[in-house]
C-alpha positions as CSV (number, residue, x, y, z in Angstrom):
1,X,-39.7,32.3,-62.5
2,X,-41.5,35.4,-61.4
3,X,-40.1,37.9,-58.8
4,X,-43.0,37.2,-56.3
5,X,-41.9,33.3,-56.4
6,X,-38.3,34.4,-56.7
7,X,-38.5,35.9,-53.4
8,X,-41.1,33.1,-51.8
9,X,-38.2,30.6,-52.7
10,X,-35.7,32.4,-51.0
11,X,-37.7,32.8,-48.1
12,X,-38.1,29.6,-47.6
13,X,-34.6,28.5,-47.8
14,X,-34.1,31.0,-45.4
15,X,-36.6,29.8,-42.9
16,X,-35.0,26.6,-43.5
17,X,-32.1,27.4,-43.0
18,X,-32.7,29.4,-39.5
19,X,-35.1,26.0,-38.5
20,X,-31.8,23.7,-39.2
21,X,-29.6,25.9,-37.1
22,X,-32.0,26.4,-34.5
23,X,-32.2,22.4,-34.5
24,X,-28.5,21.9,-34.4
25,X,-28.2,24.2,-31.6
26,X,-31.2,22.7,-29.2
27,X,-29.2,19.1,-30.5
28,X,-25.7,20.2,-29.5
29,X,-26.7,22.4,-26.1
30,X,-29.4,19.2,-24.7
31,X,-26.3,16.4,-25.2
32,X,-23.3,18.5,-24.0
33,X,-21.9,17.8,-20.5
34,X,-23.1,19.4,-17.7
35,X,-20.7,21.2,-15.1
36,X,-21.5,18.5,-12.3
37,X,-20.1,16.4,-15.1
38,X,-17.1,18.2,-16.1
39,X,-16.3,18.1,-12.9
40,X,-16.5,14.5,-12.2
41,X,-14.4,13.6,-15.2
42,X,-12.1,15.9,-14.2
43,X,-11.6,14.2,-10.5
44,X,-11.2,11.0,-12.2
45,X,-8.8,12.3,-14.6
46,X,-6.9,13.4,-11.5
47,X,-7.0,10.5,-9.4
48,X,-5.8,8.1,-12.1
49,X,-2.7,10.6,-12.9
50,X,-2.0,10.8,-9.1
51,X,-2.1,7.5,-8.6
52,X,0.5,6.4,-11.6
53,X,2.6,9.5,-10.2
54,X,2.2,8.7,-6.8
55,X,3.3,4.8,-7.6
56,X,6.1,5.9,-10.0
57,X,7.6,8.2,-7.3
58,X,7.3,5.3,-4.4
59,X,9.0,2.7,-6.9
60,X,11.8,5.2,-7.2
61,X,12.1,6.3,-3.7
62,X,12.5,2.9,-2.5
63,X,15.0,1.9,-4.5
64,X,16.8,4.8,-3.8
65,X,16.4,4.5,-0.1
66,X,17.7,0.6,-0.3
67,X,20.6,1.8,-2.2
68,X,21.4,4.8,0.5
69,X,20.4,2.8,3.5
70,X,22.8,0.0,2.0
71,X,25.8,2.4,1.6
72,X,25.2,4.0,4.9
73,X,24.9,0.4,7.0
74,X,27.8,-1.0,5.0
75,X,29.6,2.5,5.8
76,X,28.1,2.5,9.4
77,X,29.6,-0.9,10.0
78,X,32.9,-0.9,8.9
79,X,33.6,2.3,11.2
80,X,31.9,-0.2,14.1
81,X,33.8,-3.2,13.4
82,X,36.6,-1.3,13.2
83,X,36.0,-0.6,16.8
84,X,35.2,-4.7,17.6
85,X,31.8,-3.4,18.8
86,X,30.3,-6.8,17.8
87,X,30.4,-9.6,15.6
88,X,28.2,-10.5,13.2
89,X,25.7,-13.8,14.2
90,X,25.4,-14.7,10.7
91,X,29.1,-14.9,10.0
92,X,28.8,-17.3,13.4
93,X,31.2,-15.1,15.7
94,X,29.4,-14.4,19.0
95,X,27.7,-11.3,19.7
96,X,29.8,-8.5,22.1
97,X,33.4,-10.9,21.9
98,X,35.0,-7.5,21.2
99,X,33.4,-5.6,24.0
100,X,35.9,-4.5,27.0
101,X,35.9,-5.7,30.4
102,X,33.4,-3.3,32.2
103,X,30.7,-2.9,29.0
104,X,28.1,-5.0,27.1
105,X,26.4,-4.9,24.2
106,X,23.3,-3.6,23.5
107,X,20.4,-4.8,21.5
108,X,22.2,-2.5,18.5
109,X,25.1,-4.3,18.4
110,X,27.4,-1.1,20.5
111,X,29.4,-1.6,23.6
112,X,28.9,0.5,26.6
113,X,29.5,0.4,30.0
114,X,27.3,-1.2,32.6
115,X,24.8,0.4,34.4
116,X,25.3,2.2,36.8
117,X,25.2,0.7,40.2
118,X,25.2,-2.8,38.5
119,X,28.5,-3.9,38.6
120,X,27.8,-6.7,36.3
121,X,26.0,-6.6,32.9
122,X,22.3,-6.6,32.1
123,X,21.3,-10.8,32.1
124,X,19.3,-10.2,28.9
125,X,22.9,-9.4,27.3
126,X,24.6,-11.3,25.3
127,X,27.8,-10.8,27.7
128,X,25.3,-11.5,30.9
129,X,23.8,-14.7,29.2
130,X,27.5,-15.7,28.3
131,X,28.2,-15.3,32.3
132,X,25.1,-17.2,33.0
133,X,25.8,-19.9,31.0
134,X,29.6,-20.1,32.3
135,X,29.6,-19.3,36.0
136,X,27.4,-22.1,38.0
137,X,27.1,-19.8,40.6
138,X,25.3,-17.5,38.6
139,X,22.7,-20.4,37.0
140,X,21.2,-21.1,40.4
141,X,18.9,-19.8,40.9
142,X,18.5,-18.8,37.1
143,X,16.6,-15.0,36.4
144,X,13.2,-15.0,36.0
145,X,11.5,-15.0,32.1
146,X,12.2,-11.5,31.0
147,X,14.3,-9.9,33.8
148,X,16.4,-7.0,32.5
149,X,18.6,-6.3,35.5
150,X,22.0,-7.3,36.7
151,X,23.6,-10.9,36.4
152,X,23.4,-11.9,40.1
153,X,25.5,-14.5,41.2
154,X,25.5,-16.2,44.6
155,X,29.4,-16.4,45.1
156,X,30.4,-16.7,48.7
């Protein structure tokens, strides 16, 4: 092989060479993401992790807070039936038995005294229906639907 083809040669593996590379670049920079695509795949990435941690964390949270809330209401009701606040409905005693002469219960299941300037307790009460029920003088006329005052009875 002469020199003058020698050197031809290696010029054209050259410019092959340089045409290949230049062709692999235009390739890999036309099919590469763009940034309005990066950052798409990145807010997807993000919402699917936040969404496993986010129900992960709520899975755990309530159980903890059911096993919390369960110590605290079994703690919070042994210190109030120790007091004879109330008794259960669902073990069938009747609402505000324990509650002193002078108090009622309320709708949370604690005594306390009447109103003032009532002198009997509220009719919506369990302790006012009880008295309702019991006294005839206090069933005619009945309270209206809803009334949250005294018991009024008509004793002469």
């Amino acid at each position: 092989m002469t020199p003058s083809r020698a050197a031809a040669l290696g010029a054209l593996i050259v410019a092959a060479v340089v045409v290949a590379a230049f062709a692999g670049y235009e390739i890999g920079h036309s099919s590469r993401d763009t940034k309005k695509d990066a950052r798409a795949a990145r807010r997807a990435a993000l919402k699917t992790a936040l969404a496993s941690a986010r129900a992960s964390a709520f899975k755990q949270a309530r159980a903890t807070g059911y096993s919390r809330g369960l110590a605290e209401g079994t703690k919070q009701g042994t210190k109030d039936g120790s007091f004879g606040s109330a008794t259960s409905a669902t073990t069938g005693g009747k609402v505000g038995a324990g509650c002193p002469s002078g108090q009622y219960t309320t709708s949370f299941g604690k005594c306390v005294p009447y109103p003032s300037g009532y002198g009997a307790p509220p009719a919506n009460s369990p302790e006012g229906k009880n008295l309702i029920q019991t006294d005839p003088s206090c069933r005619n006329p009945p309270p209206p639907p809803g009334y949250k005052g005294p018991v009024q009875c008509n004793n002469p």
